[in-house]
C-alpha positions as CSV (number, residue, x, y, z in Angstrom):
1,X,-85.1,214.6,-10.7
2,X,-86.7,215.9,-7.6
3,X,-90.1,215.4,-6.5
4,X,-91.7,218.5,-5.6
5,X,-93.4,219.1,-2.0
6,X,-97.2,218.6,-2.5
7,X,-99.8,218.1,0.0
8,X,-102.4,215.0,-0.4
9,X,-105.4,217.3,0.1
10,X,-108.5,218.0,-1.5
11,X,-108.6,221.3,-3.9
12,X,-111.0,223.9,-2.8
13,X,-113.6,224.5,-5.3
14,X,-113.2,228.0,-5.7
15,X,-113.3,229.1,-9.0
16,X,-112.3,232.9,-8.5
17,X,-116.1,233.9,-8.4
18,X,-116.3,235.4,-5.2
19,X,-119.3,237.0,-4.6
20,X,-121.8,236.5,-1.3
21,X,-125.6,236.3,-2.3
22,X,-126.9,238.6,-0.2
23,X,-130.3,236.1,0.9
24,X,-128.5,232.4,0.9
25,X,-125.3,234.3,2.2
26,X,-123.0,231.5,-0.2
27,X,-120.6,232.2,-2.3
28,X,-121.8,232.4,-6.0
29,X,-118.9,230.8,-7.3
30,X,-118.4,227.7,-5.0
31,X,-121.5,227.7,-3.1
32,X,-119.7,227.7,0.2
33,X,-120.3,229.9,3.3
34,X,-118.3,232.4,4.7
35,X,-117.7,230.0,7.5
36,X,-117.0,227.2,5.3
37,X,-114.2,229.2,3.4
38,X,-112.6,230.2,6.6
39,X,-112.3,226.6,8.0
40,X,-111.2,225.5,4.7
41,X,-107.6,225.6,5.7
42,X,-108.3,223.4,9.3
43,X,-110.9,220.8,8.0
44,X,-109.7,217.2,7.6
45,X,-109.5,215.3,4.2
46,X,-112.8,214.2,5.0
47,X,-114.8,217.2,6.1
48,X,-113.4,218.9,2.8
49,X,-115.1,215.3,0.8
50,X,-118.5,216.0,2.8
51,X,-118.5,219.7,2.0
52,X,-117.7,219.2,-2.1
53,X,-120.3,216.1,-2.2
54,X,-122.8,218.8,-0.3
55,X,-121.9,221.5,-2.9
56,X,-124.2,220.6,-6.0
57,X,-127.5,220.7,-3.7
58,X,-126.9,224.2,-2.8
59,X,-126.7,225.5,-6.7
60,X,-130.8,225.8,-6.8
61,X,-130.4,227.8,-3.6
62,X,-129.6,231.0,-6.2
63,X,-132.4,233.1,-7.9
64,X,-132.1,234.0,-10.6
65,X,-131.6,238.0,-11.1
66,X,-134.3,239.8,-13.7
67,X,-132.0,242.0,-15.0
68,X,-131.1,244.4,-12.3
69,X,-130.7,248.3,-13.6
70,X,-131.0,247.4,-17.2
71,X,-134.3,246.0,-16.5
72,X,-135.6,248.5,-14.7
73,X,-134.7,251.2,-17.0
74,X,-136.3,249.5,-19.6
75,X,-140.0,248.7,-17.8
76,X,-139.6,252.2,-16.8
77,X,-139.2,253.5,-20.7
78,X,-135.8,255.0,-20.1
């Protein structure tokens, strides 16, 4: 049987979550930058190790959100 073509890289971490926090400007998903994403595709094996290793740090980064609209409407008595 054939051995399919792969390439020996390291998977990105996106997880399909793709949504910029508008104050740390990362990803909510991954936790990468804009920048980060774009260069995905041209980093070495070893930036892409860095980055991942760097990746759990940045979770704390996020606020939590108090409940946007639905929270409002209810301190309002709406």
């Amino acid at each position: 049987m054939d051995e399919l073509w792969r390439r020996d890289e390291i998977e990105s971490p996106c997880i399909k979550v793709c949504v910029i926090h508008p104050e740390t400007r990362l990803c909510t998903g991954c936790l990468r930058s804009i920048d980060e994403i774009a260069a995905w595709g041209r980093m070495s094996p070893e930036e892409r190790h860095a980055l991942i290793e760097d990746l759990p740090q940045r979770q704390g980064l996020h606020r939590k959100r108090r409940g946007g609209r639905a929270a409002k409407l209810v301190r309002s008595g709406k």
